[in-house]
Residue frames as qw, qx, qy, qz and C-alpha x, y, z in Angstrom:
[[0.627, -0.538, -0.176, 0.535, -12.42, -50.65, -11.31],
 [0.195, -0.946, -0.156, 0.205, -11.15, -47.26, -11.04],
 [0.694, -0.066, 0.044, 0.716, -7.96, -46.04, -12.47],
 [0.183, -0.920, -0.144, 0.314, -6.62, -42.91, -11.68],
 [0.635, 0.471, -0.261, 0.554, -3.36, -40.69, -13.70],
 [0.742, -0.563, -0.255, 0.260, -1.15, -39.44, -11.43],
 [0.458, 0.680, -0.134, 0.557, 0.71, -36.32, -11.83],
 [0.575, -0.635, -0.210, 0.471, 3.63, -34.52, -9.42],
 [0.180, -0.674, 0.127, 0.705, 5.21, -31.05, -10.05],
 [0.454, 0.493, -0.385, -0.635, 3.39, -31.04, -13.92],
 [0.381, 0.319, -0.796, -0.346, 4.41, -34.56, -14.76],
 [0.811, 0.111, -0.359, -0.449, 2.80, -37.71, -15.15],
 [0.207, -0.599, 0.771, -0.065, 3.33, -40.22, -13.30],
 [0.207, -0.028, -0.898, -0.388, 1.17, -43.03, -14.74],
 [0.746, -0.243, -0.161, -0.599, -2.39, -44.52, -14.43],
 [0.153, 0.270, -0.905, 0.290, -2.76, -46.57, -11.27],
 [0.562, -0.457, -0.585, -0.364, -5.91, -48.56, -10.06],
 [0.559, -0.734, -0.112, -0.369, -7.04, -48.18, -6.36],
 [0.943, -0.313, -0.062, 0.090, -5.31, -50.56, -4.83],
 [0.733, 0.026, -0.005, 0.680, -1.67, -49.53, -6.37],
 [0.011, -0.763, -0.014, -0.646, -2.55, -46.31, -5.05],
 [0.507, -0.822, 0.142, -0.219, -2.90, -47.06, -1.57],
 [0.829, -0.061, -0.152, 0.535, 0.33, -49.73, -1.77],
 [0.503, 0.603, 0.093, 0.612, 2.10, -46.13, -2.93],
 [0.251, -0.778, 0.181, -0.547, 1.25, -44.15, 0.10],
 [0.778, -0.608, -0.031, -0.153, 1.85, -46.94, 2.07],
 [0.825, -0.050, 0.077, 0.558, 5.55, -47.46, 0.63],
 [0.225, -0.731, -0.057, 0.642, 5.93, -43.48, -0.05],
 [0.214, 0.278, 0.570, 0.743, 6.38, -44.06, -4.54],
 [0.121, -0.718, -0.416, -0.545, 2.75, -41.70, -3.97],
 [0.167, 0.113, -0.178, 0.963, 2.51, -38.65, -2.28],
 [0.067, 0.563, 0.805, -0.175, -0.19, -37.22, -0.78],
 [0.035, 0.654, -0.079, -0.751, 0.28, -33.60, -2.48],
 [0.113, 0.065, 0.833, 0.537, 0.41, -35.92, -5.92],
 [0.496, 0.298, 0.027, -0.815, -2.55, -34.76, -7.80],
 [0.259, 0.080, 0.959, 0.077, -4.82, -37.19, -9.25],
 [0.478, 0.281, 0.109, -0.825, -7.55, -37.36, -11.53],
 [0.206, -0.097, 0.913, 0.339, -9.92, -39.43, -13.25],
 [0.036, -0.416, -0.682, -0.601, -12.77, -40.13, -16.27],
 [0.224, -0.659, -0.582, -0.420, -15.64, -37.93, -15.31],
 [0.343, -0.674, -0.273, 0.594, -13.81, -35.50, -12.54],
 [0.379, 0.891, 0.222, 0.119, -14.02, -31.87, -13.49],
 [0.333, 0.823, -0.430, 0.163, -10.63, -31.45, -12.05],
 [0.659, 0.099, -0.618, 0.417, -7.43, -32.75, -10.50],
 [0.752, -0.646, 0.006, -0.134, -7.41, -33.56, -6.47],
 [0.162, 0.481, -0.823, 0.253, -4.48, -34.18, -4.43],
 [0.609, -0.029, -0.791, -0.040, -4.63, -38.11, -3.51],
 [0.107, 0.072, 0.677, -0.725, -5.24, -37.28, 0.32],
 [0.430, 0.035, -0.129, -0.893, -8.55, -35.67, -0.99],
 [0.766, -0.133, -0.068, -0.625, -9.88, -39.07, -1.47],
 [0.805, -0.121, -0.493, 0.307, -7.28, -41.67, -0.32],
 [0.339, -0.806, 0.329, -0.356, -7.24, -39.87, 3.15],
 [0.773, -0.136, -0.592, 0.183, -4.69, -41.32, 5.94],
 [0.457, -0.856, -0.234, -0.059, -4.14, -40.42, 8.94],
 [0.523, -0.617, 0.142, 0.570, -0.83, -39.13, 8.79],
 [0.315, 0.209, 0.543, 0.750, -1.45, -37.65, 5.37],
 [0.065, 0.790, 0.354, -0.497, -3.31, -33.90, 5.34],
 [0.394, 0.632, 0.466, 0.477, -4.44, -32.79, 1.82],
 [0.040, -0.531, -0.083, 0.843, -3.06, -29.09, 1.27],
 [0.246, 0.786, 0.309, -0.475, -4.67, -26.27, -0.56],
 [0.347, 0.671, -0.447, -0.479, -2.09, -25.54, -3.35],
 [0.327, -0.005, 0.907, 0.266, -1.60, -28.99, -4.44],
 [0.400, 0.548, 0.730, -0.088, -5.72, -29.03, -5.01],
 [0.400, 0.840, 0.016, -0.366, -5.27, -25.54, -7.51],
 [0.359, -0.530, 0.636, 0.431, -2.07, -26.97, -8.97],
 [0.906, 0.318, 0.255, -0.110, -3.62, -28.44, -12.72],
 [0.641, -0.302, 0.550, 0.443, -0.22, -30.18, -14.02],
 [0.283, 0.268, 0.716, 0.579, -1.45, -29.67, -17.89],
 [0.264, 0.916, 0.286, -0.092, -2.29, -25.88, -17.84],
 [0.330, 0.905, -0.057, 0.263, -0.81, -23.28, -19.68],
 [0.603, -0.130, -0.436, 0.655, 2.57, -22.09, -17.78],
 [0.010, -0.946, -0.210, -0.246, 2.69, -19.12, -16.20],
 [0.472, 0.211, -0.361, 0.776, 5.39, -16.77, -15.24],
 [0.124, -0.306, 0.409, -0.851, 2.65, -14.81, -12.43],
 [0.330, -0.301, -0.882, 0.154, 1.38, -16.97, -10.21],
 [0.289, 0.386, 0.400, -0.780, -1.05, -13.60, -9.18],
 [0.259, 0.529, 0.771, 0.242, -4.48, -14.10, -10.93],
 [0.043, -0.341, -0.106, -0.933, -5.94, -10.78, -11.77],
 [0.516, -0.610, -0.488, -0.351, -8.73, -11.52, -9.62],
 [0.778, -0.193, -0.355, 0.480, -5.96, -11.50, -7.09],
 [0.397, 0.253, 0.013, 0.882, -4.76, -8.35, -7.44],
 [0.069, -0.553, -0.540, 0.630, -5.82, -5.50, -5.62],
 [0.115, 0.642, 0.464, 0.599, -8.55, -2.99, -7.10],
 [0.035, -0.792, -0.439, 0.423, -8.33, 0.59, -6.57],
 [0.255, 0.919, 0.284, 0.095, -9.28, 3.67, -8.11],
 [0.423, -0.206, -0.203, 0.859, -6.43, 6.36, -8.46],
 [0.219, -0.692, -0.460, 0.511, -6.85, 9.12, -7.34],
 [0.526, 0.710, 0.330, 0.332, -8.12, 12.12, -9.98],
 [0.572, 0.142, -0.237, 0.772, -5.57, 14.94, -10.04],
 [0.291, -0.730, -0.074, -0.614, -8.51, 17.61, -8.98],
 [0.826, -0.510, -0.241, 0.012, -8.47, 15.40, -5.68],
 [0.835, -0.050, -0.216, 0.504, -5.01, 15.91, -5.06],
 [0.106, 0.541, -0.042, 0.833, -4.84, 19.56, -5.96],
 [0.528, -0.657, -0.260, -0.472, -7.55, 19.84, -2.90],
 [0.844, -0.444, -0.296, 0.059, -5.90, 18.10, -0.93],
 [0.688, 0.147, -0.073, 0.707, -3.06, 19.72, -1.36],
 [0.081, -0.486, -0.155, -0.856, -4.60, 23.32, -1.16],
 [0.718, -0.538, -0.339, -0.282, -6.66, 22.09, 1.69],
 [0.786, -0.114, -0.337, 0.505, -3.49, 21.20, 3.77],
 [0.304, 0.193, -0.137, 0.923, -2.07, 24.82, 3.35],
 [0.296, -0.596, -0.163, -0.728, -5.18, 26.51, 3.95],
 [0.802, -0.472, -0.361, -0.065, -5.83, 24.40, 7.54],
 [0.680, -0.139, -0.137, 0.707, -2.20, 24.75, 8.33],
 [0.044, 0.373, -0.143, 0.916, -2.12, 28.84, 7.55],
 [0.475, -0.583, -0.366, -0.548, -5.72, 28.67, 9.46],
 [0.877, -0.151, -0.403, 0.214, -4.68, 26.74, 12.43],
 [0.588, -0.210, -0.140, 0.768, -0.96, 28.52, 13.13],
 [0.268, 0.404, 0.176, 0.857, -1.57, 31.71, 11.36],
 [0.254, -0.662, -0.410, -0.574, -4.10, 33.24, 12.92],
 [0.662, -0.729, -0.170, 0.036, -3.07, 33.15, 16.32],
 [0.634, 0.033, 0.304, 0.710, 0.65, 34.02, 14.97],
 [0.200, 0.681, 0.365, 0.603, -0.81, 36.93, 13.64],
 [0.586, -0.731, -0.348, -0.029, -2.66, 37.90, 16.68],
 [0.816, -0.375, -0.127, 0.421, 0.28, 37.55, 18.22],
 [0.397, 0.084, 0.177, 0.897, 2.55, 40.02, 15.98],
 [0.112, -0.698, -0.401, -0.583, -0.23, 42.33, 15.65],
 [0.661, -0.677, -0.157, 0.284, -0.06, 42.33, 20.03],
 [0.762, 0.017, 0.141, 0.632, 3.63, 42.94, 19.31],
 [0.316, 0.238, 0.341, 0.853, 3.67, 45.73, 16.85],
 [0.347, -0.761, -0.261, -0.481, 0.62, 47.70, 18.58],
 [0.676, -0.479, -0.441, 0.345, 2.61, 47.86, 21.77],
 [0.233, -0.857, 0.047, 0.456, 3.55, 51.54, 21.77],
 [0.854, 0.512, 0.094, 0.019, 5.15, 50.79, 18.82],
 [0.388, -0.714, 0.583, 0.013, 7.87, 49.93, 20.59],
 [0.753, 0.163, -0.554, -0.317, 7.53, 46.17, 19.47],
 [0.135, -0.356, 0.833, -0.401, 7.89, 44.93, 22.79],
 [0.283, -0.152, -0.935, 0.152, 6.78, 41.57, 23.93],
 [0.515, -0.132, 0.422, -0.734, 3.25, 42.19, 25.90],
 [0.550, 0.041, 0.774, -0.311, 0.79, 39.14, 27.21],
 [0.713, 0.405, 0.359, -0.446, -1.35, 39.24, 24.21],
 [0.569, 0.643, -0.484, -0.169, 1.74, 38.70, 21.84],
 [0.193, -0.476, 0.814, -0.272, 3.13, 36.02, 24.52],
 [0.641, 0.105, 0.692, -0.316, -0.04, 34.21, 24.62],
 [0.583, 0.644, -0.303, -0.391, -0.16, 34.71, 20.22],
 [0.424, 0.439, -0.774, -0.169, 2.56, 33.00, 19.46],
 [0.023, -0.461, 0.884, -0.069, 2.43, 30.24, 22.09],
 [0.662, 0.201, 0.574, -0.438, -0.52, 29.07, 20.96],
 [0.623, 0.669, -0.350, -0.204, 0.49, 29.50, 17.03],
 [0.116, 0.702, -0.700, 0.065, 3.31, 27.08, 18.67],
 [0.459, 0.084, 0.818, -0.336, 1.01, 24.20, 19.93],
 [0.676, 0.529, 0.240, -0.454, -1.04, 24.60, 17.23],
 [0.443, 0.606, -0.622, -0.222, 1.89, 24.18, 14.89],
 [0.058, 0.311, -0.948, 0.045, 3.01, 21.11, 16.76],
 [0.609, 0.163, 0.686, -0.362, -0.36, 19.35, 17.55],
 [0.807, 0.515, -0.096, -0.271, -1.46, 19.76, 13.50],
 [0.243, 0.541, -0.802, 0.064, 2.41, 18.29, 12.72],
 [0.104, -0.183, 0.975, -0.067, 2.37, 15.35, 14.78],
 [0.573, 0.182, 0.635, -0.485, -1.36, 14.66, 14.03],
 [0.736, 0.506, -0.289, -0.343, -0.61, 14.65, 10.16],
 [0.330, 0.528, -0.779, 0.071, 2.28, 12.48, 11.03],
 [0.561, 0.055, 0.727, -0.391, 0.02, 9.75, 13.11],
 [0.714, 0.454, 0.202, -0.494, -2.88, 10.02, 9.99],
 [0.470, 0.514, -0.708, -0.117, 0.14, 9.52, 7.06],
 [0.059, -0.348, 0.933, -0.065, 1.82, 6.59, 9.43],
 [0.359, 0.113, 0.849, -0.371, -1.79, 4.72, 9.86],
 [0.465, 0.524, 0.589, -0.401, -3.93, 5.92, 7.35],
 [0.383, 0.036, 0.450, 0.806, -1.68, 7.10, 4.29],
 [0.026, 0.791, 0.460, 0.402, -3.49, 10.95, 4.95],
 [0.096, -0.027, -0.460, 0.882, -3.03, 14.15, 6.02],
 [0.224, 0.455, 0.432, -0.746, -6.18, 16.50, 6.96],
 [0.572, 0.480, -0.157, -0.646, -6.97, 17.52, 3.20],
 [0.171, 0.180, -0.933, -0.260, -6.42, 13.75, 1.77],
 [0.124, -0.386, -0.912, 0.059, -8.91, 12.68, 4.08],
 [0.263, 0.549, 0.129, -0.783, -11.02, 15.52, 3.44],
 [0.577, 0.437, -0.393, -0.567, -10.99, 14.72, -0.41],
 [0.906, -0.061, 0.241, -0.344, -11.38, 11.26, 0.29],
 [0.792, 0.381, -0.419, 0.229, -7.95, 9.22, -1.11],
 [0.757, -0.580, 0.302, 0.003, -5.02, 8.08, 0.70],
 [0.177, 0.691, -0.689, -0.128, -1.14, 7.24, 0.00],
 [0.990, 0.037, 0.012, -0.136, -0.84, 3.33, -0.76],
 [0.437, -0.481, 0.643, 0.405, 2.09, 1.32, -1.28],
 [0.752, 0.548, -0.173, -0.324, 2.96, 0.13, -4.91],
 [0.434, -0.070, -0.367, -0.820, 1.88, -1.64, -6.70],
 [0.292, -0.112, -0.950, 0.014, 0.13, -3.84, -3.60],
 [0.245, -0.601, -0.293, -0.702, -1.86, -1.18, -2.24],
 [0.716, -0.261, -0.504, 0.406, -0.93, -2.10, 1.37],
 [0.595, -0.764, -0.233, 0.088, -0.31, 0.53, 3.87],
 [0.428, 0.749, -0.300, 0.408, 2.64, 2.91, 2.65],
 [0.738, -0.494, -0.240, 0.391, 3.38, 3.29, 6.72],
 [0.303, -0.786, 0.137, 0.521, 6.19, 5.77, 8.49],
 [0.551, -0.265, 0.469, 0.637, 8.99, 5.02, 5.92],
 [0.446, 0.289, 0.594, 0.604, 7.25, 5.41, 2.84],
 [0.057, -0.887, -0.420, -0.185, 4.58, 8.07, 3.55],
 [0.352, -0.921, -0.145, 0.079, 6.82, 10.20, 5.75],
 [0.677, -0.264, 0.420, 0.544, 10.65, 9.50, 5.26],
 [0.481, 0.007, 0.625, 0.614, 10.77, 8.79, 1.67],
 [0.120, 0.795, 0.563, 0.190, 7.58, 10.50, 0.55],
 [0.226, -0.962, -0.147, 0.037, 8.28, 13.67, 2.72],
 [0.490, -0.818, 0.186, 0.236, 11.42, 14.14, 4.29],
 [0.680, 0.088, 0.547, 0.480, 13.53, 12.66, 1.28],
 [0.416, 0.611, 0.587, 0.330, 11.97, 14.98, -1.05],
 [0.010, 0.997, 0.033, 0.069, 11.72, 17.91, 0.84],
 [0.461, -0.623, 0.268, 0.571, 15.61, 17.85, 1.59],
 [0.540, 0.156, 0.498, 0.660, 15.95, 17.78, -2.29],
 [0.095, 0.841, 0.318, 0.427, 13.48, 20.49, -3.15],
 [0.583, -0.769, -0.127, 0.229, 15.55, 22.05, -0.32],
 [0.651, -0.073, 0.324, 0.683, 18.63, 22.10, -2.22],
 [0.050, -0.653, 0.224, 0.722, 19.79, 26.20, -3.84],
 [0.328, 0.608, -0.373, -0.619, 18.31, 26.58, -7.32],
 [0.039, -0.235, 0.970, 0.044, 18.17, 22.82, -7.65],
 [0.110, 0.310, 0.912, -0.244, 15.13, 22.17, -5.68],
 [0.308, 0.461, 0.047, -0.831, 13.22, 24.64, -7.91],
 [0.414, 0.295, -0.697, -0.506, 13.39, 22.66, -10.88],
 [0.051, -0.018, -0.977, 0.204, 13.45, 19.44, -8.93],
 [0.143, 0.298, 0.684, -0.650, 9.78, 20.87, -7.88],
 [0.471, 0.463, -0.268, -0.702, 8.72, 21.64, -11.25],
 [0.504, 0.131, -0.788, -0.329, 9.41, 18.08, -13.08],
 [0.036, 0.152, 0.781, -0.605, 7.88, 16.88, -9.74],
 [0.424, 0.528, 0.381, -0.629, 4.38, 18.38, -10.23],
 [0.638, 0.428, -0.130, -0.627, 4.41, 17.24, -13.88],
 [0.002, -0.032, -0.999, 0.017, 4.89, 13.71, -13.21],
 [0.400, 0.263, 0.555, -0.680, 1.58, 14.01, -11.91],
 [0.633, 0.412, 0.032, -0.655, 0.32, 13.80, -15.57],
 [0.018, 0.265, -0.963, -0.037, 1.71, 10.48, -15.84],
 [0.496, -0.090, -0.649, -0.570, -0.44, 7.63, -16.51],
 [0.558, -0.536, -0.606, 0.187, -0.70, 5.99, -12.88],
 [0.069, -0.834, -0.031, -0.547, -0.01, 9.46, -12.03],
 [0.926, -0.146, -0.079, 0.338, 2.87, 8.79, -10.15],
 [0.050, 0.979, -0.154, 0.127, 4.95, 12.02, -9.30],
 [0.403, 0.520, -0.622, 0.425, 9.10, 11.84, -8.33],
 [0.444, -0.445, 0.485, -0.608, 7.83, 11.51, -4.49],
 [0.921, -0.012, 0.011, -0.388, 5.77, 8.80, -5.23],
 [0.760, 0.510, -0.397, 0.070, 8.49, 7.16, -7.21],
 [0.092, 0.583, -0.621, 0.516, 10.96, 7.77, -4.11],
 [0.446, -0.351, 0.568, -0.596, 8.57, 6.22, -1.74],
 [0.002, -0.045, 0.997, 0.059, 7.30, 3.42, -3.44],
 [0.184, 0.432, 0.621, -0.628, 3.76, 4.96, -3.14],
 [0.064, -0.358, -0.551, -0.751, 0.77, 5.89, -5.24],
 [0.280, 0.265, 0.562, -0.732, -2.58, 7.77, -4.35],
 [0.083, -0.165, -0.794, -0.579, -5.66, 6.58, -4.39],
 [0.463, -0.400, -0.154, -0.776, -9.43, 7.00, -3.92],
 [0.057, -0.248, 0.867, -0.428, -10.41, 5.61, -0.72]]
């Protein structure tokens, strides 16, 4: 006959043959989450697993639970953990250089236009159509590229040149979806009011850009938002 040990939250609870197994579930001393194991299994089961009843439903963490491993103080496995690549600092520069250049391309150029209308009017500088119609396209253009980086960041942690150079803003360190707050708030709007700040936000913008040569490369923004960038 069969005998089985019996273990609950690590410990032992003794070796019981079949029979004073099912008495146990039927008086409630055994558990069906209790983990059980015996000669010539390759690991421990929870007692549902093969004393099923029908008001007893074997769960999933009991059956990974093995009472007589190692402890552990992170119950993530590395296999768990998310893999990705960060992102290499050329990538960022690009993206970063990419942003301005779209953005001057975008607003500027019809902005220009616009002053150029302006300042060729008799050189009066008077308003005329072709400086009316300048800017208020340089003004749609300004807001359509704005609220479309600020869609791409909230959904896709990217603006235009990120997802050009192929990476994206994560959260840290679960790699989840940074969203509004972190990507835009804390990432952006946090930062720029500091780098905003009189003779402050110079510096502030200097030790900023040489985080960057940090090991998870991890700038003051990042640090603010909770965010890293990686390769997508």
């Amino acid at each position: 006959m069969s005998q089985y040990h019996i273990a609950r939250d690590g410990q032992q609870l003794g070796v019981y043959s079949e029979q004073d197994i099912q008495a146990g579930l039927a008086s409630g001393s055994i558990m069906s989450t209790d983990l059980l194991w015996k000669e010539g299994q390759a690991e421990w089961q929870p007692v549902s697993g093969i004393f099923a009843t029908a008001w007893q439903v074997p769960t999933m963490q009991s059956a990974a639970f093995n009472p007589y491993a190692a402890p552990q103080t992170n119950v993530i496995s590395p296999s768990m953990k998310p893999s990705m690549q960060l992102a290499s600092l050329g990538q960022r520069l690009g993206a970063a250089v990419l942003d301005v250049v779209l953005g001057a391309a975008v607003v500027g150029i019809p902005y220009g236009v616009g002053m150029a209308s302006m300042a060729g009017s008799s050189g009066r500088g008077e308003m005329t159509p072709g400086a009316s119609i300048g800017l208020a396209v340089a003004g749609i253009a300004f807001l359509g590229l704005l609220i479309y980086n600020l869609v791409l960041l909230t959904t896709k942690g990217q603006t235009l040149g990120k997802k050009m150079m192929g990476i994206r803003i994560v959260s840290y360190p679960d790699c989840q979806n940074a969203g509004f707050v972190k990507a835009v708030l804390l990432r952006g709007f946090v930062n720029g009011l500091i780098g905003a700040v009189p003779l402050l936000g110079f510096f502030y913008a200097l030790t900023d850009i040489c985080f960057i040569f940090r090991e998870d490369h991890r700038c003051i923004h990042d640090l603010i938002g909770g965010t890293q960038v990686v390769k997508c």
